[in-house]
PDB file as gemmi writes it, atoms N, CA and C in Angstrom:
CRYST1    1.000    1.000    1.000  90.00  90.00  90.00 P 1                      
ATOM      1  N   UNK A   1      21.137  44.077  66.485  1.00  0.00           N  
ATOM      2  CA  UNK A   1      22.066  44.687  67.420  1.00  0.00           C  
ATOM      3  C   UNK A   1      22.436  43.684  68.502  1.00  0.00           C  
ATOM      4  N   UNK A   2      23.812  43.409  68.952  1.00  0.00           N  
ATOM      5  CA  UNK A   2      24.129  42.749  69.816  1.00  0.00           C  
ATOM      6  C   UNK A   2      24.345  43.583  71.043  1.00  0.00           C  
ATOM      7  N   UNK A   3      24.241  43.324  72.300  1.00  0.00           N  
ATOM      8  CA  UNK A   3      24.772  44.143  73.554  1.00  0.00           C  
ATOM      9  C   UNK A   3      25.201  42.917  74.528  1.00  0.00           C  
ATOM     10  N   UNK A   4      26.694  43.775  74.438  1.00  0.00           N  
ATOM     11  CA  UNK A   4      27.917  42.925  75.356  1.00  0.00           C  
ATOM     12  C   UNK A   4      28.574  43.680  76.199  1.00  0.00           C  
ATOM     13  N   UNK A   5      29.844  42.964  76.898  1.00  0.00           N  
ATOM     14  CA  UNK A   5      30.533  43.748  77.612  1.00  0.00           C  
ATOM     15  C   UNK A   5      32.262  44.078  77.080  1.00  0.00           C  
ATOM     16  N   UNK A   6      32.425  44.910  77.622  1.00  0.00           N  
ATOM     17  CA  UNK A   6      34.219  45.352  76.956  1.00  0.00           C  
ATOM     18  C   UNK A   6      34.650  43.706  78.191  1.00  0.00           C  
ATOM     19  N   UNK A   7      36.138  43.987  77.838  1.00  0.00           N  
ATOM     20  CA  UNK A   7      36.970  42.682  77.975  1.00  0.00           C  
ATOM     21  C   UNK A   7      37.156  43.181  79.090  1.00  0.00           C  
ATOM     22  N   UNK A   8      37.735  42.270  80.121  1.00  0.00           N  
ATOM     23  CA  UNK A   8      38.734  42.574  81.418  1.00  0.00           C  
ATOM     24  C   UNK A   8      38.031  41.892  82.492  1.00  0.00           C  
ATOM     25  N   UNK A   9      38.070  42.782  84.211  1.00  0.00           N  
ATOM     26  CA  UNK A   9      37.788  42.550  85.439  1.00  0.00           C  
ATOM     27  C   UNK A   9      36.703  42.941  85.591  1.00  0.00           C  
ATOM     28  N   UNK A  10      35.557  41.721  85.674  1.00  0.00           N  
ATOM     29  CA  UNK A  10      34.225  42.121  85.621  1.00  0.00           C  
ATOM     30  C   UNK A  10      34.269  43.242  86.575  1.00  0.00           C  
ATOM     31  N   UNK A  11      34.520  43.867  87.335  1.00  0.00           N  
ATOM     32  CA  UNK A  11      34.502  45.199  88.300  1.00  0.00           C  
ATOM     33  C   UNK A  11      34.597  46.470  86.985  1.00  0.00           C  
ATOM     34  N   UNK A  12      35.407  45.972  85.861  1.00  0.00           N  
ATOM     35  CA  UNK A  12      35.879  47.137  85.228  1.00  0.00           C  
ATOM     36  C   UNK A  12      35.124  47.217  83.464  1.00  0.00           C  
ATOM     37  N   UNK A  13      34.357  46.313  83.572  1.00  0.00           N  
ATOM     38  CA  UNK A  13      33.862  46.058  81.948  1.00  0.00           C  
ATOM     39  C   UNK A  13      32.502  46.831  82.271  1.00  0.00           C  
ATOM     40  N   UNK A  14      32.473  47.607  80.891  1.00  0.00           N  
ATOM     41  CA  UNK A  14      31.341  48.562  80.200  1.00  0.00           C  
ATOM     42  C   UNK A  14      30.526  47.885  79.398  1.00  0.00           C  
ATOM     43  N   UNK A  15      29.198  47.976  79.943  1.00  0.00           N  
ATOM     44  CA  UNK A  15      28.034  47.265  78.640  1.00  0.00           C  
ATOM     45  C   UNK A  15      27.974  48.295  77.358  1.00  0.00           C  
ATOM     46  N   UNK A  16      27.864  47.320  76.082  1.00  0.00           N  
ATOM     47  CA  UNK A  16      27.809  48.053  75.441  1.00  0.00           C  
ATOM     48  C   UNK A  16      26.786  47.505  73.854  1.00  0.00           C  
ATOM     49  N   UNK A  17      26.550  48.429  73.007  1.00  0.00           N  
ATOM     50  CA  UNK A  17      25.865  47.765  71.974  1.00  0.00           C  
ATOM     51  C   UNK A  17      26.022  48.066  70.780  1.00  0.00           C  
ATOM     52  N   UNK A  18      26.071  47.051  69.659  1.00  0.00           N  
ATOM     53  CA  UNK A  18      26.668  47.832  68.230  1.00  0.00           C  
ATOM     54  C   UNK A  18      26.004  47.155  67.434  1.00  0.00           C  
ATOM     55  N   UNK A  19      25.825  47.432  65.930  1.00  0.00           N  
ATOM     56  CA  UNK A  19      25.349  47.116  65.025  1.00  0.00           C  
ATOM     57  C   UNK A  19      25.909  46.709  63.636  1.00  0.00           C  
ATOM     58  N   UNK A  20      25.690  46.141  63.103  1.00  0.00           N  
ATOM     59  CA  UNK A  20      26.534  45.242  62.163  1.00  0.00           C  
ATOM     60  C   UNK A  20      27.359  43.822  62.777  1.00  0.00           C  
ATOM     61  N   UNK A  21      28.177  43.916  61.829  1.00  0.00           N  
ATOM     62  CA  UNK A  21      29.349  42.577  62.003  1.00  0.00           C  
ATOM     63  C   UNK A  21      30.661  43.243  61.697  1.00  0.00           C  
ATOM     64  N   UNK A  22      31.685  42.868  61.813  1.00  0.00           N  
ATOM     65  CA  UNK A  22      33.000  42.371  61.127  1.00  0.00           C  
ATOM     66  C   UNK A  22      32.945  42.259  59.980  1.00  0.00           C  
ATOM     67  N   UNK A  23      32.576  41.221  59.379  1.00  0.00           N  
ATOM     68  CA  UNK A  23      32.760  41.731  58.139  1.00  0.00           C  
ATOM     69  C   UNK A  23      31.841  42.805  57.491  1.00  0.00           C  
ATOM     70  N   UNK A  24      30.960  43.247  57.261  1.00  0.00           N  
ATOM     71  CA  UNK A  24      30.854  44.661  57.152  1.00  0.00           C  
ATOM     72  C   UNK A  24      30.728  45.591  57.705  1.00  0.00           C  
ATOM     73  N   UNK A  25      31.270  45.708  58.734  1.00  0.00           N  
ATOM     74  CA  UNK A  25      31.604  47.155  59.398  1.00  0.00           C  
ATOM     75  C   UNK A  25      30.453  47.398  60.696  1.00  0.00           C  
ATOM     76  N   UNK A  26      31.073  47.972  61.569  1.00  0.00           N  
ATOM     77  CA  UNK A  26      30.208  48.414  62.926  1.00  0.00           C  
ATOM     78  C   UNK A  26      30.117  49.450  63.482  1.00  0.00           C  
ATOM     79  N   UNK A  27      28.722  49.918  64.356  1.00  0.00           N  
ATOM     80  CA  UNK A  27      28.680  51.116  64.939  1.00  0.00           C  
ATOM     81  C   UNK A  27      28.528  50.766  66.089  1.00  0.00           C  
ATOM     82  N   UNK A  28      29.133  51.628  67.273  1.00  0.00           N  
ATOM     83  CA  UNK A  28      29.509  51.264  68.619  1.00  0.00           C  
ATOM     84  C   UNK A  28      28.341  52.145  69.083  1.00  0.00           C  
ATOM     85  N   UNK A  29      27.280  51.886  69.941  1.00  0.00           N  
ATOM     86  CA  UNK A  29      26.430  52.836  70.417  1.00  0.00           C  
ATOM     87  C   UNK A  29      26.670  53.356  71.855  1.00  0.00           C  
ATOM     88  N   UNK A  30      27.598  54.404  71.807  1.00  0.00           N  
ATOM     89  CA  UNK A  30      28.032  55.050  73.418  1.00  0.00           C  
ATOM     90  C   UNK A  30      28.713  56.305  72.617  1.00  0.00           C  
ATOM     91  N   UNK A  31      29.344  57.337  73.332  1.00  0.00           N  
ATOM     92  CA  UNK A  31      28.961  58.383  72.683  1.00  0.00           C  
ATOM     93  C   UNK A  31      30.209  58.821  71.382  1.00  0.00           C  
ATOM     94  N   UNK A  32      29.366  59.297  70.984  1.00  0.00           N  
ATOM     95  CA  UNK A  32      30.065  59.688  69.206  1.00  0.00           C  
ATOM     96  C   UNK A  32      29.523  58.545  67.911  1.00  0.00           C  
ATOM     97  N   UNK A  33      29.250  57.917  68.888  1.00  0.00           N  
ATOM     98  CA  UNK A  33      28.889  56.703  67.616  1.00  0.00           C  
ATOM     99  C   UNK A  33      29.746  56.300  66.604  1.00  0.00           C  
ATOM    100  N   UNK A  34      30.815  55.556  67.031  1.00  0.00           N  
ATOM    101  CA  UNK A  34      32.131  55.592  65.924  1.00  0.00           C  
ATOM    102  C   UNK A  34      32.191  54.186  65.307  1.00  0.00           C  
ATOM    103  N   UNK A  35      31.879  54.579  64.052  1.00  0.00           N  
ATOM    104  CA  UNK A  35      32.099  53.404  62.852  1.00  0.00           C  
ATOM    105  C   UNK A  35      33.315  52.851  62.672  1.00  0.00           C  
ATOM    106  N   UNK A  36      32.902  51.556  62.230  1.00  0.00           N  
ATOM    107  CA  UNK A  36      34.639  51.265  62.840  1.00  0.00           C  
ATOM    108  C   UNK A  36      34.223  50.160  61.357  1.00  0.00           C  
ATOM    109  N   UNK A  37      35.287  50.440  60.495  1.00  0.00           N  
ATOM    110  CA  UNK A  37      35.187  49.534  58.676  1.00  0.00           C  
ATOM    111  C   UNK A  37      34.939  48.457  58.868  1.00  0.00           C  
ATOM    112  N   UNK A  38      34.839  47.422  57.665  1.00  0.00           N  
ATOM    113  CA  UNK A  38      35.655  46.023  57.777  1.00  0.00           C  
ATOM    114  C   UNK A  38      37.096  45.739  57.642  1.00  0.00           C  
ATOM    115  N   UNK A  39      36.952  47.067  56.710  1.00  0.00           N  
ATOM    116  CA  UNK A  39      38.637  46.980  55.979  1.00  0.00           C  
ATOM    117  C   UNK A  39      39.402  47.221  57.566  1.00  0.00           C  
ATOM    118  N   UNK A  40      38.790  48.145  58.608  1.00  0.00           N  
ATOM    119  CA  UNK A  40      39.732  48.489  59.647  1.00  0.00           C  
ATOM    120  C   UNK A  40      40.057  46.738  60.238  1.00  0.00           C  
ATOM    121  N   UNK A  41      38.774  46.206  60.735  1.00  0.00           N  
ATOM    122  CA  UNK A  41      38.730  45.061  61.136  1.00  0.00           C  
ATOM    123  C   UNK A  41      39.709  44.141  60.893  1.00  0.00           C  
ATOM    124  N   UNK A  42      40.220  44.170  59.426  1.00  0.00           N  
ATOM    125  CA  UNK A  42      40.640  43.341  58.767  1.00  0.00           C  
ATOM    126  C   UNK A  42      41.974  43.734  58.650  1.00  0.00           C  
ATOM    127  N   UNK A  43      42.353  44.941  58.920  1.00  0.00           N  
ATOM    128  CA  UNK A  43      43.907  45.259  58.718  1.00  0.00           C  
ATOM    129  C   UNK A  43      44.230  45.111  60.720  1.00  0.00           C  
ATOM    130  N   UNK A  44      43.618  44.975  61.583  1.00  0.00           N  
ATOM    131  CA  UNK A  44      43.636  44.805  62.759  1.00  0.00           C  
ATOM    132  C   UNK A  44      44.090  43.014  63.285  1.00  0.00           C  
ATOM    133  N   UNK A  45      43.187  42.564  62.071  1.00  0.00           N  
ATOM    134  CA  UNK A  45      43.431  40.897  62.374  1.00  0.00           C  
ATOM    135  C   UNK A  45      44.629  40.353  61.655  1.00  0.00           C  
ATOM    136  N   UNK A  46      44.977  41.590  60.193  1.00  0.00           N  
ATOM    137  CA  UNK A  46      46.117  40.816  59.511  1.00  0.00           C  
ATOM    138  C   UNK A  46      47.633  41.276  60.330  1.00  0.00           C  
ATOM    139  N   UNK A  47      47.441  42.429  61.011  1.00  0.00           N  
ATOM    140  CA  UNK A  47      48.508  42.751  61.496  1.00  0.00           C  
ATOM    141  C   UNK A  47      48.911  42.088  62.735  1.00  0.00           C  
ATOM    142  N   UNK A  48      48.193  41.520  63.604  1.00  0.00           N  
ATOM    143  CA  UNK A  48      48.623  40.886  64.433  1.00  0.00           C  
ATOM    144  C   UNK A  48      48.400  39.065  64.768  1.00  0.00           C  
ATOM    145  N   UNK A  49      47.813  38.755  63.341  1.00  0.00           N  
ATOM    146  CA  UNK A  49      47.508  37.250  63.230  1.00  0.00           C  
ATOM    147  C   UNK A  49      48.879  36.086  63.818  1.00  0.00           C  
ATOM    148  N   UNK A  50      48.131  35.135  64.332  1.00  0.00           N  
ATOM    149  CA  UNK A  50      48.915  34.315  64.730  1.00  0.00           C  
ATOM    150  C   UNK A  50      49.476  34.879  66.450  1.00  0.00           C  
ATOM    151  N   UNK A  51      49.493  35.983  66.389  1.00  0.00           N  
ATOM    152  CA  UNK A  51      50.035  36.740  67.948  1.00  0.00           C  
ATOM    153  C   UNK A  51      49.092  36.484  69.017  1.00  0.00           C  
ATOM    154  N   UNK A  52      49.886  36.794  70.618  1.00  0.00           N  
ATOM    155  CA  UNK A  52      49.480  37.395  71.515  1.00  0.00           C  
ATOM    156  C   UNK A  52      49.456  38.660  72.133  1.00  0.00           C  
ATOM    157  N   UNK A  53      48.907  39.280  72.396  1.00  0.00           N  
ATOM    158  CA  UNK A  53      49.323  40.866  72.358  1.00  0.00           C  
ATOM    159  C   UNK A  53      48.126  41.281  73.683  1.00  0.00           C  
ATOM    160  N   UNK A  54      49.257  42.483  74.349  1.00  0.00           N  
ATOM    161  CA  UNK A  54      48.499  43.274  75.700  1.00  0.00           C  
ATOM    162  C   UNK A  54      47.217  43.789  74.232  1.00  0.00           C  
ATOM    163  N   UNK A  55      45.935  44.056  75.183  1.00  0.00           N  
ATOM    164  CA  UNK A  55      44.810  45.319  75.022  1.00  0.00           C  
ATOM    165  C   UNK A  55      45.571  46.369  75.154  1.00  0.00           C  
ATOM    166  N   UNK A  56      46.022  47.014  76.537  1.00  0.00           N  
ATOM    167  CA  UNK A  56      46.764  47.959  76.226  1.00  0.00           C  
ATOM    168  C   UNK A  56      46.156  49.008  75.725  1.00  0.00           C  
ATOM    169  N   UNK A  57      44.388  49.054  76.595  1.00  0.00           N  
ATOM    170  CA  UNK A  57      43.296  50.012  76.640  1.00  0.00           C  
ATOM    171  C   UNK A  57      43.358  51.697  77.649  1.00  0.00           C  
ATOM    172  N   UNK A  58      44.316  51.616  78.494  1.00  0.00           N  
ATOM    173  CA  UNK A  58      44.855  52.789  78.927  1.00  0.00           C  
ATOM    174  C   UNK A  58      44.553  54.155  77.889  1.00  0.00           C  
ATOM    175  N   UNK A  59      44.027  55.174  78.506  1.00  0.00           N  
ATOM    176  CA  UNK A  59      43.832  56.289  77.757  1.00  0.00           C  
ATOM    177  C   UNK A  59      45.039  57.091  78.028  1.00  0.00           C  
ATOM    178  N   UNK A  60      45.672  57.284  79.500  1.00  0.00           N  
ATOM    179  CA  UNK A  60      46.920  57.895  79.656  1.00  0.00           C  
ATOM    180  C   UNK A  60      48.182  57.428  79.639  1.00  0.00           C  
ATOM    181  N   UNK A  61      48.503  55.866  79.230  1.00  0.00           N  
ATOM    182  CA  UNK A  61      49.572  55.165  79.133  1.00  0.00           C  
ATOM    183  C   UNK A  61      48.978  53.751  78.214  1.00  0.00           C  
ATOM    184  N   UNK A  62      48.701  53.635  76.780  1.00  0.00           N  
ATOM    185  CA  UNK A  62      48.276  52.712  76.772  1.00  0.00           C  
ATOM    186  C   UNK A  62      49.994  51.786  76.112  1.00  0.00           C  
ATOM    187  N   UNK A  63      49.807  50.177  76.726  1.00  0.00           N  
ATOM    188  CA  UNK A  63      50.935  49.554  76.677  1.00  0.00           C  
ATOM    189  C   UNK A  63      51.415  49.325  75.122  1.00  0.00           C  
ATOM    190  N   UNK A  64      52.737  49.361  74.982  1.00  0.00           N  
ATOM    191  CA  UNK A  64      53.897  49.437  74.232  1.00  0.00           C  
ATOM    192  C   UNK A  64      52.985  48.243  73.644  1.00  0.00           C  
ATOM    193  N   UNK A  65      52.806  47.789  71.857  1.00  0.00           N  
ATOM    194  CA  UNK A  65      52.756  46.465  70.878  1.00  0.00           C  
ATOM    195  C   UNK A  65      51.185  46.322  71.483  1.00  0.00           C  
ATOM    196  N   UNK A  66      50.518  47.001  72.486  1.00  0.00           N  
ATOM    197  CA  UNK A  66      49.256  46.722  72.192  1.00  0.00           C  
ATOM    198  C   UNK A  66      47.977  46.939  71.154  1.00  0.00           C  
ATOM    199  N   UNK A  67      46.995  46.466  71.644  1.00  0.00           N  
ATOM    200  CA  UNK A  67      45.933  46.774  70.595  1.00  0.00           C  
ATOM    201  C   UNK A  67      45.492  48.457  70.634  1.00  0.00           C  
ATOM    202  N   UNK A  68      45.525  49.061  71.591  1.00  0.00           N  
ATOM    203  CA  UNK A  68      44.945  50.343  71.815  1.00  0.00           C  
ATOM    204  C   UNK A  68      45.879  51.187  71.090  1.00  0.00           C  
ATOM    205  N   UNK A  69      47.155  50.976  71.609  1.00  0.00           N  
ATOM    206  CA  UNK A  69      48.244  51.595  70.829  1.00  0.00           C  
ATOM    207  C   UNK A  69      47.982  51.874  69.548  1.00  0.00           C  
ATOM    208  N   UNK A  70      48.029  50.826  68.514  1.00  0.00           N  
ATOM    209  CA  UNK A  70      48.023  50.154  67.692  1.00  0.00           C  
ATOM    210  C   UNK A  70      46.505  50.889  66.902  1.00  0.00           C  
ATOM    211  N   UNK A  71      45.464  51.117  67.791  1.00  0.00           N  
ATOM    212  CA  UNK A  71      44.714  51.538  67.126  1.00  0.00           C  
ATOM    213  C   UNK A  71      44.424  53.404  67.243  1.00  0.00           C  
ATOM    214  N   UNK A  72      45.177  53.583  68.418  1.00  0.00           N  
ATOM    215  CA  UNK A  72      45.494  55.119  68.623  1.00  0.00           C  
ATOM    216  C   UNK A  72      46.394  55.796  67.125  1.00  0.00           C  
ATOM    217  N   UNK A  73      47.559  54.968  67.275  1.00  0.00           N  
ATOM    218  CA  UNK A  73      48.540  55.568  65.493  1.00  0.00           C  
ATOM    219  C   UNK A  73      47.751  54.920  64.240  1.00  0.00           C  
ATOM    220  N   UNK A  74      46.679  54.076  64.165  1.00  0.00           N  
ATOM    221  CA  UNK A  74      46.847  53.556  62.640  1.00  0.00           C  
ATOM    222  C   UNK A  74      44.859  54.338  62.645  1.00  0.00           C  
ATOM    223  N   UNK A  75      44.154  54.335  63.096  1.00  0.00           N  
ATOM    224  CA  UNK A  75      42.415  55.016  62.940  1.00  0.00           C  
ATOM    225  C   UNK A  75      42.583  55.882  62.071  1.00  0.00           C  
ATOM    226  N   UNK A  76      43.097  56.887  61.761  1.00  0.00           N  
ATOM    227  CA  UNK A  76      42.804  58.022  60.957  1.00  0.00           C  
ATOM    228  C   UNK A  76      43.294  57.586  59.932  1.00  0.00           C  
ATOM    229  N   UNK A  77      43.978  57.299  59.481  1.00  0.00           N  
ATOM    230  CA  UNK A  77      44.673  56.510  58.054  1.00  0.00           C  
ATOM    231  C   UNK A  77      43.929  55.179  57.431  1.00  0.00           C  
ATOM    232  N   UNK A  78      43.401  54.171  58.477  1.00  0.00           N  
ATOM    233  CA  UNK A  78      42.734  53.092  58.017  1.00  0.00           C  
ATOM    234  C   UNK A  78      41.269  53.138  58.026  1.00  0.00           C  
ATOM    235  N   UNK A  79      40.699  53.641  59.010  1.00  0.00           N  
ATOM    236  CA  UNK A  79      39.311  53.721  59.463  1.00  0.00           C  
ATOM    237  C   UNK A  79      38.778  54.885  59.229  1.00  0.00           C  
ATOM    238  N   UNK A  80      39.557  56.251  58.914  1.00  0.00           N  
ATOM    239  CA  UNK A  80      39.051  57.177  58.777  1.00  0.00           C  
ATOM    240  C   UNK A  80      38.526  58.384  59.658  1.00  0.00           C  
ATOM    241  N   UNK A  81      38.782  58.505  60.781  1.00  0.00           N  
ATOM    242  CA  UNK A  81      38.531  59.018  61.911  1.00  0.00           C  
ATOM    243  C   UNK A  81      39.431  58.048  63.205  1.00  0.00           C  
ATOM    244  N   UNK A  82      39.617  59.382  63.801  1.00  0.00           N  
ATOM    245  CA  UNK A  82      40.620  58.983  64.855  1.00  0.00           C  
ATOM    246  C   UNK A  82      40.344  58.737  65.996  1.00  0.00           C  
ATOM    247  N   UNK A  83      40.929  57.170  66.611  1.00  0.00           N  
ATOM    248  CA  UNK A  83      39.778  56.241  67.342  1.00  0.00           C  
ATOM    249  C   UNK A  83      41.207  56.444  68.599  1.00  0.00           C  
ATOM    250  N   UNK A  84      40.682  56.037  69.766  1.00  0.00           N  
ATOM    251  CA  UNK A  84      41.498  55.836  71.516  1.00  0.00           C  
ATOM    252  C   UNK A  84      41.862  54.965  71.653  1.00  0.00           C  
ATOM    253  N   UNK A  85      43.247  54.449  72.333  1.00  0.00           N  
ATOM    254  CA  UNK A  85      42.748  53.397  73.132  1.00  0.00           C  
ATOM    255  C   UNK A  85      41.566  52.931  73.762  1.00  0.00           C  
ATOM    256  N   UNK A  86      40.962  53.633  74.174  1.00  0.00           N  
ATOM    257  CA  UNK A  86      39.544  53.272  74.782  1.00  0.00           C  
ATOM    258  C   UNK A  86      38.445  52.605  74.094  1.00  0.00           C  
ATOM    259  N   UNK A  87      38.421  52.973  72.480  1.00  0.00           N  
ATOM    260  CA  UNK A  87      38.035  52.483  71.536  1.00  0.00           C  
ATOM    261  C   UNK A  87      38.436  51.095  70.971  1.00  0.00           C  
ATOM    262  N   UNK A  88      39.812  50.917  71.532  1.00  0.00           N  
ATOM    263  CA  UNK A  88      40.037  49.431  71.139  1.00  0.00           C  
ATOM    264  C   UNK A  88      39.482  48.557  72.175  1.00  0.00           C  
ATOM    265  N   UNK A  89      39.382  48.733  73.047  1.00  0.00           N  
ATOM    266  CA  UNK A  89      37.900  47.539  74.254  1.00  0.00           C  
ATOM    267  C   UNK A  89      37.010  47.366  73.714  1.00  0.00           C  
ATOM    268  N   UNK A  90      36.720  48.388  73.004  1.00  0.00           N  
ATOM    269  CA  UNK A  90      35.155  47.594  72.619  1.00  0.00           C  
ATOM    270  C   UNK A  90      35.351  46.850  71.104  1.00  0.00           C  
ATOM    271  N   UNK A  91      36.515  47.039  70.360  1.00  0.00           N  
ATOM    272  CA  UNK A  91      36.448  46.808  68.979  1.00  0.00           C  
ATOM    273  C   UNK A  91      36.875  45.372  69.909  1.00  0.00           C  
ATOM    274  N   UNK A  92      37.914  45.020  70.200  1.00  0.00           N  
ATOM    275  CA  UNK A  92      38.257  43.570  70.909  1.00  0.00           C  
ATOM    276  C   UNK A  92      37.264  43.202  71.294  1.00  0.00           C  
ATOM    277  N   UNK A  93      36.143  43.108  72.049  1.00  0.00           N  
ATOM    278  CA  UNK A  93      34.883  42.839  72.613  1.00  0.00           C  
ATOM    279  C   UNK A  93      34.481  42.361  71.672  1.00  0.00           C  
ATOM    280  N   UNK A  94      34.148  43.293  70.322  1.00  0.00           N  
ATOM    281  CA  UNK A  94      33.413  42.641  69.113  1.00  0.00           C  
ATOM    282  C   UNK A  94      34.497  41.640  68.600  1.00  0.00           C  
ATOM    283  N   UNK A  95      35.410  41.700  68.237  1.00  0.00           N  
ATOM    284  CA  UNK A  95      35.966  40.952  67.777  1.00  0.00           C  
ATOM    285  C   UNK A  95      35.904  39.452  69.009  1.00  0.00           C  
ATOM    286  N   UNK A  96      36.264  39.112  69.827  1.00  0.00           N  
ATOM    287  CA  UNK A  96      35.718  38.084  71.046  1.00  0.00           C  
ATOM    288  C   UNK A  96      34.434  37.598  70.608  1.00  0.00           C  
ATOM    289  N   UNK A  97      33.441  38.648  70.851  1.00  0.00           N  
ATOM    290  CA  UNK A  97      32.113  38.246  70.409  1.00  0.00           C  
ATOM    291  C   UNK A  97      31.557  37.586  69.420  1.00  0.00           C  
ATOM    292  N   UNK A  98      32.548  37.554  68.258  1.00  0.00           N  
ATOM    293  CA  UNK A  98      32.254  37.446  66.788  1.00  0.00           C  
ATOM    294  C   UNK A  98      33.157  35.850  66.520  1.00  0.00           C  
ATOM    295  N   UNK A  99      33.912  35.506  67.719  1.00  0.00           N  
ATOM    296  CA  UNK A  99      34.966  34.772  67.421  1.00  0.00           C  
ATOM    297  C   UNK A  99      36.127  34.941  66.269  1.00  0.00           C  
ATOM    298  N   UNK A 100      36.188  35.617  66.453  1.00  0.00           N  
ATOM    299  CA  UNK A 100      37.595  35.875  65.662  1.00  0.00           C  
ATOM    300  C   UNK A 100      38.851  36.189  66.439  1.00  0.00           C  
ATOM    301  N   UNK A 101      39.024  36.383  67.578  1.00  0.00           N  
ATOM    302  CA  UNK A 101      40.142  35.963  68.768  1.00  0.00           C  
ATOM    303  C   UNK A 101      39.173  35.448  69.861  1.00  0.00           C  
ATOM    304  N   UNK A 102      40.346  35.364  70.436  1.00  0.00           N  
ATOM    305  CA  UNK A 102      40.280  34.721  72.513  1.00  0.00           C  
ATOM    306  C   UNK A 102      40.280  35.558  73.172  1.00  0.00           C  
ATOM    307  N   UNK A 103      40.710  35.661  74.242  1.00  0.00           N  
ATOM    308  CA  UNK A 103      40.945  36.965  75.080  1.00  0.00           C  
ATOM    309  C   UNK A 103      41.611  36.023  76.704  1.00  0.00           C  
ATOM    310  N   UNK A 104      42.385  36.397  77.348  1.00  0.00           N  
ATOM    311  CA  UNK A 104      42.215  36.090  78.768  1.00  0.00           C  
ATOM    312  C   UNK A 104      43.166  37.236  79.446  1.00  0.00           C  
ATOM    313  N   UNK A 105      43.081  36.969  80.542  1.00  0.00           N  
ATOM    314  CA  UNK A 105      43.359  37.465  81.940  1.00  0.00           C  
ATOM    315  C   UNK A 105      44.495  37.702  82.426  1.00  0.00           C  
ATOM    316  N   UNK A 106      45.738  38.815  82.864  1.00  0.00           N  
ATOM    317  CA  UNK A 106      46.436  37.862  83.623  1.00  0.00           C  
ATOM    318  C   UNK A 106      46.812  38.454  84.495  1.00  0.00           C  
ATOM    319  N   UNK A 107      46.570  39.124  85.551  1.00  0.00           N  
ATOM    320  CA  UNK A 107      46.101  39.978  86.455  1.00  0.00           C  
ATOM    321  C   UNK A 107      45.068  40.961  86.010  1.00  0.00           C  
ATOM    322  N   UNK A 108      45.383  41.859  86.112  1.00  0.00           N  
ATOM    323  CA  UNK A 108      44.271  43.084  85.730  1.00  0.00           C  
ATOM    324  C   UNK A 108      44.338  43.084  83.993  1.00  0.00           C  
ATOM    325  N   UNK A 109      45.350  42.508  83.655  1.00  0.00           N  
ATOM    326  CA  UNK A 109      45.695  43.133  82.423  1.00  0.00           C  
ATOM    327  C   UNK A 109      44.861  42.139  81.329  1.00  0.00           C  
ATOM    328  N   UNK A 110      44.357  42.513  80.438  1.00  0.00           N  
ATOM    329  CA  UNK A 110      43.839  42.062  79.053  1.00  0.00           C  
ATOM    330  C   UNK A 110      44.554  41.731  78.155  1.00  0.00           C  
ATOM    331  N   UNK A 111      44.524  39.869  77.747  1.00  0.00           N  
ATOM    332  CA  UNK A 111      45.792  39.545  76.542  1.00  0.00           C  
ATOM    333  C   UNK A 111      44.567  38.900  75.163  1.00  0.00           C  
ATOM    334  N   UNK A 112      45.103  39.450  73.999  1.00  0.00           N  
ATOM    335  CA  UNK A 112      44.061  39.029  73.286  1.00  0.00           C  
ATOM    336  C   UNK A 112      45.124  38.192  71.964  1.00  0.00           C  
ATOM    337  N   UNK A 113      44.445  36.766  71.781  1.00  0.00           N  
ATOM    338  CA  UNK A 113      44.855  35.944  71.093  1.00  0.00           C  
ATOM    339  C   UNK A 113      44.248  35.554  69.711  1.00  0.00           C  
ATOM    340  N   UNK A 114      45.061  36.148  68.722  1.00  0.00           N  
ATOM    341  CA  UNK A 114      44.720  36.121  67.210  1.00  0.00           C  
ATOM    342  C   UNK A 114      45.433  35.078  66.539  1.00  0.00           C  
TER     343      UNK A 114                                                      
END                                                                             
C-alpha cells in the first residue's frame, strides 16, 4: 500500500492510501472504497495522451475538457461504477505517483501533463 497526497495547494491536498498499481487496477482507501480498473487507467491515459489538461476536480462546477469531467461522464461505462470529480484527485495522484504524468500549478488550479 502506498499513502500519498491528492494534487494541488498544499492547504487543500487530502492524504490518502491505495492498493495495487496502474497497471492492475486500484483501491482508494477513504470512503466507499472505489476500485478504479487498469482498463479505466488506460482508457484515461489513451484519451488524453500527449495533452495538457485542467484536473477540473470541482464537485459543483468541475472545469470544461478536464480530468474530473471526463471521469464524471465516462466511470459507469468504463470502470463500472460511477466515480466524481472528486474521484479524479486521487486517480491523478496515483497516476503522478506512479509516473505516468506531471502535474503543476497555476494558481489554485491543477494542470496535469500526459
Amino acid at each position: 500500500m502506498a499513502t500519498i497526497y491528492t494534487l494541488g495547494h498544499p492547504s487543500k491536498r487530502t492524504q490518502f492510501t491505495y492498493s495495487g498499481d496502474v497497471a492492475s487496477g486500484t483501491v482508494l482507501y477513504f470512503t466507499g472504497k472505489p476500485k478504479i480498473s487498469s482498463a479505466f487507467y488506460k482508457a484515461i491515459l489513451n484519451q488524453f495522451q500527449g495533452r495538457t489538461i485542467p484536473g477540473g476536480f470541482s464537485m459543483t462546477d468541475p472545469t470544461k475538457g478536464g480530468l474530473g469531467e471526463w471521469v464524471d461522464e465516462n466511470s459507469s461505462k468504463l470502470n463500472g461504477a460511477r466515480l466524481t470529480p472528486r474521484h479524479a484527485s486521487f486517480i491523478a495522484a496515483v497516476l503522478v505517483n506512479e509516473r505516468y504524468i506531471t502535474n503543476s500549478l497555476r494558481g489554485n488550479a491543477v494542470y496535469l501533463h500526459f
